[in-house]
N, C-alpha and C positions, 0 to 999 in steps of 0.2 A: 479195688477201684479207687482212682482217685478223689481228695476230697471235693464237693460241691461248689465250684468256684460263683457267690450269691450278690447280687447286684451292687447292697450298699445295706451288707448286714452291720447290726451296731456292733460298736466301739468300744468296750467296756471290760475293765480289771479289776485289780487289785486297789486302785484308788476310790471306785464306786464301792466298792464292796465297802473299806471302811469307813466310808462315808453313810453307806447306808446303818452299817454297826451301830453308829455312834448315834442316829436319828433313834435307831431302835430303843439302843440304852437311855437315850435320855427322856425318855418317855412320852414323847410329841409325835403318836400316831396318829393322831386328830388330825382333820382335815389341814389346819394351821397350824403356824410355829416357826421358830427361828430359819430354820433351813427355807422355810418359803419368802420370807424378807429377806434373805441372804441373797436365794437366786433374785429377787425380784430386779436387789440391785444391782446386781451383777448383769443380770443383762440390758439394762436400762443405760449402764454406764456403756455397753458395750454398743447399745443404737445409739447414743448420744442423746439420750430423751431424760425427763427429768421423773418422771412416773411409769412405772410395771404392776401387771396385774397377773398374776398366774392364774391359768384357767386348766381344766383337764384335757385337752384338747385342740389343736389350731382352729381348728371348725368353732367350736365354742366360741374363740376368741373373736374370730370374725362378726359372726352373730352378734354378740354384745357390744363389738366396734360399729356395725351398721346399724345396733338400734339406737346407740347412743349418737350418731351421726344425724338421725331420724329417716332413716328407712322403715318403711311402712308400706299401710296398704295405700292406693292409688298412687305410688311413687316407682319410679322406674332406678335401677342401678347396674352403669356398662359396666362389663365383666369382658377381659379377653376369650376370644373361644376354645384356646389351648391352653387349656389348663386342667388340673385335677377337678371332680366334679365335687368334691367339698367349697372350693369359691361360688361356686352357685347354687351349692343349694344353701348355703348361709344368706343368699337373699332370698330365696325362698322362705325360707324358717322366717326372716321378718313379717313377709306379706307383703313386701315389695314383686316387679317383677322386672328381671335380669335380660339385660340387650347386649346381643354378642358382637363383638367387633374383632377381627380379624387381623393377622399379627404381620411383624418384619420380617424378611425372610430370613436375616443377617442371626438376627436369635431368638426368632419368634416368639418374641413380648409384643405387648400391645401396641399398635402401628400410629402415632402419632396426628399422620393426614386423615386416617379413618377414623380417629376419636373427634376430630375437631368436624368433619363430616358430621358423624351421628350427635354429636351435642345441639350444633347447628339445627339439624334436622327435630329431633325432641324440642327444639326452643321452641321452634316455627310451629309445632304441631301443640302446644301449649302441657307437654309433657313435664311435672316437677322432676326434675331428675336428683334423688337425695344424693347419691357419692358414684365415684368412679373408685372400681376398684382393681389396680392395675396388679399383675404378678410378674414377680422377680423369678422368670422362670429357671428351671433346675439353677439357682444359685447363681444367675448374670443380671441385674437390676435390669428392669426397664429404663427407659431415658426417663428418667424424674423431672431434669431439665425442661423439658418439652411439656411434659404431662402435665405437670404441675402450673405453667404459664396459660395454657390450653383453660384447665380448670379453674383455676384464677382469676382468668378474663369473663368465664362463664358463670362465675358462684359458685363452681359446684364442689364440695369438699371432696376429701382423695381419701380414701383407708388404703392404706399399701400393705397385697399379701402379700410377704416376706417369708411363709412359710416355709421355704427352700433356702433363702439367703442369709440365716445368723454368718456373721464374720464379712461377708461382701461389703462392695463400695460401688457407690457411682461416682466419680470427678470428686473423690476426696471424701465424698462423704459415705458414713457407713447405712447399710441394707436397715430399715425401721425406723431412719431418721426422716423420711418423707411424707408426707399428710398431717392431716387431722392427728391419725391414728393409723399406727403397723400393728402388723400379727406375725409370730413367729408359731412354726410347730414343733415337739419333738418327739413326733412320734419315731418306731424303733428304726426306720429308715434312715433320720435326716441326718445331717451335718456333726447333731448332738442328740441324744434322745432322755428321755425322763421315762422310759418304758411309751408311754400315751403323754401327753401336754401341750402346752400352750400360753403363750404370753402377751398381752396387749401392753404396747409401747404408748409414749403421747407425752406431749408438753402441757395436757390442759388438764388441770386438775379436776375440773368439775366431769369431764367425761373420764379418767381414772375412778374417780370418787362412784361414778352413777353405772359403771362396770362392774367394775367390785361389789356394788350393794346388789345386784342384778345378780350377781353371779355365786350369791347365798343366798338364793329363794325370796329375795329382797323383804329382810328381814328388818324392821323397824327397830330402833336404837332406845327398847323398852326390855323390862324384865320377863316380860312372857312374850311369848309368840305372837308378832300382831303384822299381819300382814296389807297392804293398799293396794296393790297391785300384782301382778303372774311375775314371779320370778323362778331363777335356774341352777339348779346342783352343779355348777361348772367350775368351781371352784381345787382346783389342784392340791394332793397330799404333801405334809410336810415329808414322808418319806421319798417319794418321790420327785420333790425339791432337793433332797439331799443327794441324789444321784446325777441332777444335774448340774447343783453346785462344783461337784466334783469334774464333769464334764467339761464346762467351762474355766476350769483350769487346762485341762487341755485341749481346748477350741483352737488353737493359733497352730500346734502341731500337725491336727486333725485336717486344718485345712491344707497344710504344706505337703502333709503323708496324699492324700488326693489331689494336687495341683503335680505332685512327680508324675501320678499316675497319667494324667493330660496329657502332659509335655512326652509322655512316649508314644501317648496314642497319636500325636501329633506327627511324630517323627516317623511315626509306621507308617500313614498314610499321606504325609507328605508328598512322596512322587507317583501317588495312583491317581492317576483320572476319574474325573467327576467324583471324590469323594471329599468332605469338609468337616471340621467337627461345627456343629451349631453355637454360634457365641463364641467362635475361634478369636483369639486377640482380646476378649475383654481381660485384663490385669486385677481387675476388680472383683470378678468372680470367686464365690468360693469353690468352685468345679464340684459340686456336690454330686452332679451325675453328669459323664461325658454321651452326648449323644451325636453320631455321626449321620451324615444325610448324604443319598446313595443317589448319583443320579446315573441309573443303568445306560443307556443310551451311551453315554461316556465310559463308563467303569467296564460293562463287560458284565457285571452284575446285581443283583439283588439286595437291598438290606435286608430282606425275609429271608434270603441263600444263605447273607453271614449270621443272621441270626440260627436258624437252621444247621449251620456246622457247629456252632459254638451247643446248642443245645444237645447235639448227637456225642459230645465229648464232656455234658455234664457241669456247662457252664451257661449261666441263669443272665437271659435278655430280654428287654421286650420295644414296643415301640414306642415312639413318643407318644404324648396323650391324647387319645380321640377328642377330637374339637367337639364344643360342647354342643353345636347347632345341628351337628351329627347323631347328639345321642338320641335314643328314641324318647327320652323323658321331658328333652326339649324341643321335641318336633318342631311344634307350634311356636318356637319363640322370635321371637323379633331380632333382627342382626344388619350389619354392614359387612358385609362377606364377600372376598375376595381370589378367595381358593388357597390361599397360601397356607393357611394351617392346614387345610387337607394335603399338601401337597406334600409337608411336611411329615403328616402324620404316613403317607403314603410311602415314602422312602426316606424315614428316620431308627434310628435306629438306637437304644440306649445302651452301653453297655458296662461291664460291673465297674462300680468308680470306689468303692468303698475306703475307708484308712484301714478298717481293719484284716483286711488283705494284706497277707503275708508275702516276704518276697519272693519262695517258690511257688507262692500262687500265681504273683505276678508276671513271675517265669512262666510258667505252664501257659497262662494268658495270652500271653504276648508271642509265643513259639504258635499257639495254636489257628491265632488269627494269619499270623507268617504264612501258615501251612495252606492257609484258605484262600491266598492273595497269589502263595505263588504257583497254586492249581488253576488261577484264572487268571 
């Protein structure tokens, strides 16, 4: 049987390996240590920000970006409704509570006219809205441009999830240079991974400084153990800094090895009806996962058919992400909804984008979709 062709398995060699050696040997198993200043900088330099916090986790990161933002209890924070359900439930974990708003259809981020909608509407209803929290979905920015002016004109401060986007750009600038405060993840999926992690970006030293002290069980700056407040083990291993130091040496490749992969799927579906990759044409994108959207009526078929053939040949897909106003754990929750992320989530379709896909993978890949397009 042939190997498992898997969505966007990690990336990782001979370089992480020594990387991690060297962590080993030098005796900095402890939570801290050089490799965790290292990456801090290194990806700080890479959103263009002047402070990094490494956390175990993007989830974590968010968390400690909206409590430093002041999200709380009796505060409300928009969240897009297409998105992974770690962006919401990090308002959750505040004590805030998260209002869905509904996406573009062009690359279902957050819809510009329906955020300035629900702001408007929470003002009038004397709602504190503490931040918007817009996501840079699978690796294409939100318009920042818009979001940001939108927010601006309201008060309302931005944490940008970028958990998908290390290496992207909107209009020049790069993915985590937006808001208050970005979060990057790396967990073993993303763009880069650290095994589990996470990184909060910022220009403002006093919310880096009040992250980082949060994010050691908010330990007081005494010789024994003195606590004022509930603080969180979120704090990222220098070993596992060392594997992403290593990573982000080859970020810029990582994204060119999945940007080929686009430009075919591109070419494949170029002359089929009713079929588009989602976020087609953003230049800015790190193509971290290509997802296509099926509009049957046109096409003749299914995105669950091609998912469906690709599965029967041992090649790993799934949909876009169930909008959050869909899940059952936010039945109840408040939103501006327009059906576009449903409709997306309906006949979207992701499929394997990974770099570390080989090129007879990429063959077999790309033969097999052929075989499925020119049965219909």
């Amino acid at each position: 049987m042939a190997d498992r062709i898997l969505l966007s398995p990690p990336d990782v060699g001979p370089l992480e390996e020594s990387y991690l050696i060297q962590a080993l040997r030098s005796g900095w198993v402890a939570p801290t240590g050089p490799q965790v200043d290292a990456f801090e900088r290194a990806v700080a330099e890479r959103a263009g920000r002047s402070h990094a916090v490494a956390v175990g986790s993007g989830t974590a990161g968010l968390h400690l970006a909206l409590l430093a933002a002041g999200a709380g209890p009796r505060t409300v924070v928009v969240v897009p409704t297409l998105t992974f359900v770690a962006t919401a439930n990090a308002v959750v974990y505040t004590g805030a509570e998260p209002v869905f708003v509904d996406s573009e259809p062009e690359t279902g981020n957050l819809d510009p006219a329906l955020l300035a909608e629900t702001l408007d509407r929470l003002r009038r209803d004397g709602e504190r809205v503490a931040a918007v929290l817009p996501v840079d979905l699978f690796g294409s920015c939100a318009d920042h441009t818009a979001l940001s002016a939108l927010c601006d004109a309201a008060g309302v401060p931005v944490v940008e999830d970028a958990a998908e986007a290390l290496g992207a750009a909107h209009r020049g600038r790069p993915a985590g240079s937006f808001g208050r405060a970005a979060v990057f993840s790396f967990n073993g999926n993303k763009i880069i991974t650290t095994s589990g992690g996470g990184m909060i970006v910022t220009d403002d030293a006093d919310l880096a400084d009040r992250c980082r002290y949060l994010s050691t069980q908010a330990r007081q700056p005494v010789a024994h153990y003195e606590h004022t407040e509930i603080g969180y083990n979120y704090r990222l291993s220098n070993l596992l800094a060392a594997v992403g130091n290593a990573q982000m040496r080859r970020l810029t490749g990582m994204i060119a090895r999945r940007r080929l992969l686009r430009d075919r799927y591109a070419k494949l579906f170029a002359t089929v009806p009713g079929v588009r990759i989602l976020g087609d044409g953003d230049a800015g994108s790190n193509c971290w996962l290509t997802a296509v959207v099926v509009e049957p009526e046109q096409a003749g078929w299914t995105a669950a058919m091609l998912g469906d053939h690709l599965a029967r040949r041992d090649i790993e897909t799934r949909p876009v992400w169930k909008p959050m106003h869909l899940q059952p754990v936010f039945a109840a929750a408040r939103g501006t909804i327009d059906g576009t992320a449903e409709r997306l989530f309906a006949h979207g379709l992701v499929l394997p984008s990974g770099s570390a896909l080989t090129d007879p993978q990429i063959d077999r890949l790309i033969r097999v979709v052929e075989q499925f397009l020119d049965r219909h």
